[in-house]
C-alpha positions in Angstrom: 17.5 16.7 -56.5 17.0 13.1 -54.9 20.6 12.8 -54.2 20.6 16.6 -52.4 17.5 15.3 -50.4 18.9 12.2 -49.4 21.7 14.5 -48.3 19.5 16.3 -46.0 17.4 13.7 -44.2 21.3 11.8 -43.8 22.1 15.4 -41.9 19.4 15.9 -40.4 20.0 12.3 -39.3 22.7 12.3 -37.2 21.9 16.1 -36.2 19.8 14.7 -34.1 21.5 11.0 -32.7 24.3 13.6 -31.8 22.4 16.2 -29.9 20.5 12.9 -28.0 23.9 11.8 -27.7 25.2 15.1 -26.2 21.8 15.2 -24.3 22.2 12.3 -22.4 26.3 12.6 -22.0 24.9 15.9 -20.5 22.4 14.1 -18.2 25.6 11.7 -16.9 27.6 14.4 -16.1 25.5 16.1 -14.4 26.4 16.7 -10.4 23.8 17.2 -7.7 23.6 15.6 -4.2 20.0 15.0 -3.1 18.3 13.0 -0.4 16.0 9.4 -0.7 13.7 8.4 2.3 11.5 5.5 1.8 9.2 3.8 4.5 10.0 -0.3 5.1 8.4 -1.2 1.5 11.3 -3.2 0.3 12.9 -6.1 1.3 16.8 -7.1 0.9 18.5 -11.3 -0.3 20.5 -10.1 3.0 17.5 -9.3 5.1 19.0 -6.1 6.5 16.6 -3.0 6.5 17.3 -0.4 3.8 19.4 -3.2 2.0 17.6 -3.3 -1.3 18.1 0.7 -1.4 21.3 0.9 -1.3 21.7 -1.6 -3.9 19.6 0.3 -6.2 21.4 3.9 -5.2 24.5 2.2 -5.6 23.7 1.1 -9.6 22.0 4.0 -10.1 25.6 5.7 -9.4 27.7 4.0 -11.6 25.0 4.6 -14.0 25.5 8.7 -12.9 28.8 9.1 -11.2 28.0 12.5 -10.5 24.9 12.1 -8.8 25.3 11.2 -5.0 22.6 9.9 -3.6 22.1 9.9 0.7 19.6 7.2 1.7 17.5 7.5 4.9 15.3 4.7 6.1 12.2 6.0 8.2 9.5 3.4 10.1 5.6 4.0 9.8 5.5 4.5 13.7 7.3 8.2 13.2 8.2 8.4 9.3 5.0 10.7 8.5 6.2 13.1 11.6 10.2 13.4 10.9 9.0 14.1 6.9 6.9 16.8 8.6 9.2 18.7 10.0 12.1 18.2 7.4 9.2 20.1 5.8 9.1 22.6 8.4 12.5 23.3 8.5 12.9 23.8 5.0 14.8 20.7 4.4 12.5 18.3 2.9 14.3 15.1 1.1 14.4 15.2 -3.2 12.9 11.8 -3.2 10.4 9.8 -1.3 8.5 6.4 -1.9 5.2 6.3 -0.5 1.3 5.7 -1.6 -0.6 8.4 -2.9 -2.4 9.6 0.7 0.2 11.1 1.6 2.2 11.9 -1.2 -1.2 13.8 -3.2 -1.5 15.7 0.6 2.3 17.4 -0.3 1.0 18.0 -3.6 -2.0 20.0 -2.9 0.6 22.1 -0.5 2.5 22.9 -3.7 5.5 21.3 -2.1 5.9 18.9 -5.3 7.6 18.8 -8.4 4.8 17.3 -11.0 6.2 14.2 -13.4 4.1 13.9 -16.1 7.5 14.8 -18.1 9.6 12.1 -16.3 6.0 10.2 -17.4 5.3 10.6 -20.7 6.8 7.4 -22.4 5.8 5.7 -19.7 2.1 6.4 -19.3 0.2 3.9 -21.7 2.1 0.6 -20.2 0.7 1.9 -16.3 -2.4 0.5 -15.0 -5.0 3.4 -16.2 -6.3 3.0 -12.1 -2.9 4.0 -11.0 -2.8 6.9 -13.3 -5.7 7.8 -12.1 -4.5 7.8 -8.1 -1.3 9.3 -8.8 -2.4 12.5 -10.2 -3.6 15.8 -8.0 -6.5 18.1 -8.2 -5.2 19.8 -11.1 -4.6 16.5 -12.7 -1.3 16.3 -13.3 0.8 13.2 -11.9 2.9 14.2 -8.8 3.5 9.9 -8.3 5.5 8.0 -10.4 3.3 4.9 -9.6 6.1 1.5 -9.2 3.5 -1.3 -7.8 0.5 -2.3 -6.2 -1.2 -5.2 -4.4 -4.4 -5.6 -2.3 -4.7 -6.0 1.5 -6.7 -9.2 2.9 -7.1 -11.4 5.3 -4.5 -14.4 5.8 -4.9 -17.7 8.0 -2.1 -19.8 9.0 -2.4 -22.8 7.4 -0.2 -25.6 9.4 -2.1 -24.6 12.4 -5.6 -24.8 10.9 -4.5 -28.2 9.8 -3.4 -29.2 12.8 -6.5 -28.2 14.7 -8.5 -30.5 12.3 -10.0 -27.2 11.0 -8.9 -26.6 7.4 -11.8 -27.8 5.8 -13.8 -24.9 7.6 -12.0 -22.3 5.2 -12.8 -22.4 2.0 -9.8 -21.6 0.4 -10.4 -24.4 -2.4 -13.6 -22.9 -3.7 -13.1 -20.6 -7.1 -12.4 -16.9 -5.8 -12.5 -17.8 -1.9 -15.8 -15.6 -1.6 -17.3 -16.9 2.3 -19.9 -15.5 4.3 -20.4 -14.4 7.9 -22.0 -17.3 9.1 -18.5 -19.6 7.5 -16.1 -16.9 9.4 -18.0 -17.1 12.6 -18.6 -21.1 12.4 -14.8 -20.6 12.0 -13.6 -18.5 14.8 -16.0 -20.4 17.3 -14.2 -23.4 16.6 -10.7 -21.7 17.0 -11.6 -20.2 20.2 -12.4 -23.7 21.3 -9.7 -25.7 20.3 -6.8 -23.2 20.6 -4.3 -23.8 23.3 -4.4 -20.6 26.1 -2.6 -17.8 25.1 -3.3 -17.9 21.6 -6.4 -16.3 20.0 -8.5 -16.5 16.4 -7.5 -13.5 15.8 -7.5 -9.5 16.8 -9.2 -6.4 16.1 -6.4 -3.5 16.7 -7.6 0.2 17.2 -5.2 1.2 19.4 -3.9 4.2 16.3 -4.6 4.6 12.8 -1.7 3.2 11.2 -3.5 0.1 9.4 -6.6 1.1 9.3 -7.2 0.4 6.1 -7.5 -3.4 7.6 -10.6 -2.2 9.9 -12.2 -0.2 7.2 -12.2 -2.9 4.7 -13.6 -5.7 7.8 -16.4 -3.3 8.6 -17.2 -2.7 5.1 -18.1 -5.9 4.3 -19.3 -8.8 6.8 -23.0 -8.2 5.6 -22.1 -6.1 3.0 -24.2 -2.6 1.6 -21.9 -0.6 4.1 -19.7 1.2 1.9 -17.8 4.2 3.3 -18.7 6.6 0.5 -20.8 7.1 -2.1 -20.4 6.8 -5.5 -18.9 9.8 -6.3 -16.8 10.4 -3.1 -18.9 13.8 -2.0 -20.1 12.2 1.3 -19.2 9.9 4.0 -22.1 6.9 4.3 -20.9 4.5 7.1 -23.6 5.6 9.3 -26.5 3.1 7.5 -28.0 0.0 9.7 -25.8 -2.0 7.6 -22.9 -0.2 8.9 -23.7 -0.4 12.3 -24.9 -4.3 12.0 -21.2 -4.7 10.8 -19.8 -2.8 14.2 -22.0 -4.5 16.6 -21.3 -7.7 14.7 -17.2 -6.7 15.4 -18.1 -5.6 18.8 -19.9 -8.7 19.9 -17.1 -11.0 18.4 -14.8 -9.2 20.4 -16.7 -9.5 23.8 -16.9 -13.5 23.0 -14.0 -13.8 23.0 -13.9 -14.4 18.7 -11.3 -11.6 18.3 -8.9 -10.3 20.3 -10.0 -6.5 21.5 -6.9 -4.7 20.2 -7.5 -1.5 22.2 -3.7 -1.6 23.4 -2.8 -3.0 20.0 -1.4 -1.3 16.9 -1.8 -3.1 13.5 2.3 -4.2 13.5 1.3 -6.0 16.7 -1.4 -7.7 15.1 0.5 -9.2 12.2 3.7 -9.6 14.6 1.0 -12.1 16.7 -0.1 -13.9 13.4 3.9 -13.9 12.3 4.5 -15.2 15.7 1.3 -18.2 15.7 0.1 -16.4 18.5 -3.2 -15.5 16.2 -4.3 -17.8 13.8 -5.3 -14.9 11.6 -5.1 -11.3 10.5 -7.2 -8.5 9.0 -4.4 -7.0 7.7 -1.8 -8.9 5.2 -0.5 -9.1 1.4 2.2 -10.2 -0.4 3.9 -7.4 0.2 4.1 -7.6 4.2 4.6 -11.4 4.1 7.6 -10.5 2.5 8.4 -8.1 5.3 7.8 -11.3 7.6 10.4 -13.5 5.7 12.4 -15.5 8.3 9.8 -14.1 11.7 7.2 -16.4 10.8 7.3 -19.8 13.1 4.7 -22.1 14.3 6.2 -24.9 15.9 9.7 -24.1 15.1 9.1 -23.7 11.2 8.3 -21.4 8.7 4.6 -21.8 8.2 2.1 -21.4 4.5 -0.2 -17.9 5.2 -3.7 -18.4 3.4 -5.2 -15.2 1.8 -8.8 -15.1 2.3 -10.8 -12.2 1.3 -13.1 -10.3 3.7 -16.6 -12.4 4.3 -19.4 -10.9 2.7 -22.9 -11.5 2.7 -24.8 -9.1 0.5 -21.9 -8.9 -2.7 -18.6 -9.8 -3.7 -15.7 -8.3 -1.1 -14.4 -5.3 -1.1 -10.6 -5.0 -0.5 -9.0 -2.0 0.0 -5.1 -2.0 -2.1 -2.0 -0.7 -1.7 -0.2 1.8 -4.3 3.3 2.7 -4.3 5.5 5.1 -6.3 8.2 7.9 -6.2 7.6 11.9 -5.4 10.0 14.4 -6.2 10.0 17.5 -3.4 10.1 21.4 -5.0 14.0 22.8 -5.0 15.5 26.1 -5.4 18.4 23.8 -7.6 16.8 23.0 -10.5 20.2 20.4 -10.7 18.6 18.7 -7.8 15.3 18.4 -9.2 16.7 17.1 -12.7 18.8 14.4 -10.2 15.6 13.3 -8.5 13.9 12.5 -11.3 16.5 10.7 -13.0 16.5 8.7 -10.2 13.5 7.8 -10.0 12.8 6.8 -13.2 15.8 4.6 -13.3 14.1 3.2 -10.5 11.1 2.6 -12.6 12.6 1.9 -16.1 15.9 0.3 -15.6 15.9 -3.5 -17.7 17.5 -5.0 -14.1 16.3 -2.9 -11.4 12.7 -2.0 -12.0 11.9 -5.9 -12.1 14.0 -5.9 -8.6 12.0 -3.4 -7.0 8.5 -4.8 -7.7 9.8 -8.0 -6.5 11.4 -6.2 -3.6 7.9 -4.8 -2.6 6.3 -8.3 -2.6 3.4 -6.4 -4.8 2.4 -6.4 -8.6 4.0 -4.3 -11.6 2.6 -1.0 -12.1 3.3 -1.4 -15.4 2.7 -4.4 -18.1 6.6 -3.7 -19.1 7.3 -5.6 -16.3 5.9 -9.3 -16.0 6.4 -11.4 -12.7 6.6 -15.0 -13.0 5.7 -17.1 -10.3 4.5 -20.6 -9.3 3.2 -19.9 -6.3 -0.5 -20.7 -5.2 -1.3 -17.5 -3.2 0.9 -15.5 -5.0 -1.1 -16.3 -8.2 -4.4 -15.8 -6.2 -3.4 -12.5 -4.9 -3.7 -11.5 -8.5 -7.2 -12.9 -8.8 -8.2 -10.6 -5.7 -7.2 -7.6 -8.1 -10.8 -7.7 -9.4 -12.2 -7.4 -5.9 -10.8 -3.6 -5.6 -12.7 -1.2 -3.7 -13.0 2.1 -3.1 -10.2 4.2 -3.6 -10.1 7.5 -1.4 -6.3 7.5 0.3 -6.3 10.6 -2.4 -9.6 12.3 -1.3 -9.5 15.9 0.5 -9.3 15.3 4.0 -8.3 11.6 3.9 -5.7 12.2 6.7 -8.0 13.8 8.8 -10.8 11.4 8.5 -8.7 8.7 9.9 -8.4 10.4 13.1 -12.7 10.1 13.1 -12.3 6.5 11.9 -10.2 5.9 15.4 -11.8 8.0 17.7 -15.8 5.8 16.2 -13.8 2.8 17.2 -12.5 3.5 20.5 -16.1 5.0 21.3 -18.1 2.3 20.1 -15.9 -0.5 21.4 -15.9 1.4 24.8 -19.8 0.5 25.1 -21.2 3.9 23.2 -24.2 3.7 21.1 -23.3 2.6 18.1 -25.8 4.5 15.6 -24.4 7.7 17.5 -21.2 7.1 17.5 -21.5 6.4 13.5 -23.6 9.0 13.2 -20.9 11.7 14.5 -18.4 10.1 12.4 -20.1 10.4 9.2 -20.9 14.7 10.6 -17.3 14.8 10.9 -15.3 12.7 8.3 -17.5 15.1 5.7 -16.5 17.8 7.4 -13.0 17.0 5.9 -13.7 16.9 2.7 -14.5 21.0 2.4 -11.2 21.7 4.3 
């Protein structure tokens, strides 16, 4: 009897290691062409744009010969449109890395395969926050969630030094936390001792794209101004807090404190601080420093960027934080679909390249599989500032269309409006959006 049963189990056995085994020789040989678009989130060793990619597609190929995989690198001035009307014309990509606004947007379209299969093995090493941001109304994930980091503010060091101003930023006290009164005292001083043509620092509104920079600024400075409430049902930017953080913007930029950006977009912003132009920026993290690897100078040289977090009077700061991950688009070839997702989770799983692609992205693992060592200062206390997250609403109904309202208050109120008004309409609208 024993013997007979050891029999069986020994069958059973290797029933099974050769069905995986015919399973995955199966998944190898499988053949399917599909399409990979990704946004600028990754930087190459050989600096050239879409470099890293390629790398990756090209592993992932001699991993699965049959699979071909076409790359297509599209900018954040006209990715979102070109993906639109790919969509349009029926010829949407198998694959694209992005952050859950827009990715959760295709979902609740139904133009999305979900991933909690692809996900499965996967989902108690992810950050339970990310889980949380990558799944769609009917709660299932439609993001395969890769990294994350927060978005700051950054000061160039060398030239604060050089000013005889470093000691005005408190980058040596535990957690950075400052106050208005410190950032003002701060800027003041810049404005005076900056050589013409350079400025403290700018305020960009020109179009959405980085607005998340402007939205975590007027958030805090005297704090109690978040943008919704606690459970995400209404828009709330419209207290006196929020418009003593606008007029406090406003003013700053009439002095002369902050550059108006009016004609600026956030790239030019950061492109100015890369450039020493500015001395700092709303809008920086790991991530885009990375981007700005070999384009920073001051003086000639390469120069140190200080993270700061947003000033704060009333609490700690609120940072809003980036969150990046694959989506896989709805096929009529179910081959295609099975490719994409392959893909994608080599991209996220592999021993070699899902270490590569975190450190690509300049960011933090999504997952505690993946540990990034470092001995860097500011690397190190971007992963203090992980504790400072704020609200998260990229994922929210109507997020898309609320940012137009977010512009439009800026333009109004920076073009002399009433500023309780002009908050006032953007609340009526922005909640609006979230019934559409």
């Amino acid at each position: 009897m024993k013997k007979s049963f050891a029999v069986k189990i020994l069958f059973l056995c290797m029933s099974f290691l050769i069905l995986a085994g015919c399973t995955n020789k199966g998944r190898k040989q499988l053949t399917a062409e599909i399409e990979f678009w990704s946004f600028p989130n990754f930087t190459s060793e050989t600096g050239e744009g879409g470099g890293f990619e390629k790398s990756l597609i090209e592993a992932f190929q001699k991993e699965y010969p049959g699979i071909k995989v076409n790359f297509t690198l599209i900018s954040f001035a006209d990715g979102e449109a070109k993906i639109e009307a790919a969509i349009a014309e029926g010829k949407a990509p198998d694959v694209i890395y992005d952050a859950p606004g827009r990715i959760l947007a295709w979902a609740d379209r139904g133009l999305l395969e979900p991933l909690d299969d692809v996900l499965a093995t996967e989902k108690p090493y992810i950050t339970t926050g990310l889980l949380e941001i990558s799944a769609g109304k009917d709660r299932r994930s439609y993001m395969y969630p890769m990294h994350g980091g927060p978005f700051s503010m950054a000061f160039n060091k060398e030239m604060l030094e050089d000013l005889g101003l470093i000691d005005l930023l408190p980058y040596k006290r535990l957690d950075r936390c400052w106050t208005v009164a410190e950032y003002e005292t701060l800027l003041k001083s810049l404005k005076e001792k900056l050589p013409k043509g350079k400025t403290p620092g700018v305020f960009y509104y020109k179009t959405m794209g980085g607005d998340q920079g402007t939205r975590a600024f007027l958030v805090n400075l005297f704090g109690d101004a978040n943008l919704l409430n606690e459970d995400y049902s209404k828009y709330i930017f419209n207290s006196s807090q929020a418009v003593k953080n606008l007029k406090w913007t406003i003013n700053a930029m009439r002095e002369g404190l902050l550059l108006d950006g009016a004609e600026l977009t956030s790239n030019d912003a950061i492109s100015m601080f890369a450039e020493s132009k500015a001395a700092h920026t709303i809008l920086y993290s790991p991530q885009l420093n990375k981007m700005y690897d070999g384009k920073r100078n001051y003086k000639g040289k390469d120069f140190t960027p200080i993270y700061m977090p947003f000033p704060n009077d009333s609490s700690a700061p609120l940072l809003e934080f980036l969150a990046g991950g694959a989506c896989v688009f709805k096929s009529s070839d179910k081959q295609k679909i099975e490719a994409a997702k392959l893909f994608l989770k080599f991209a996220a799983t592999d021993e070699v390249w899902a270490y590569k692609l975190v450190k690509a992205t300049g960011g933090f693992p999504a997952t505690s599989k993946i540990q990034i060592e470092t001995s860097d200062d500011e690397i190190l206390y971007n992963s203090v500032l992980q504790k400072f997250f704020g609200q998260y609403y990229n994922n929210i109904t109507g997020f898309s269309k609320m940012r137009e309202y977010w512009n439009k208050a800026l333009k109004e109120a920076s073009s002399g409006k009433d500023i309780q008004n002009v908050l006032n309409s953007f609340v009526k609208d922005a909640d609006r959006t979230l019934g559409e």
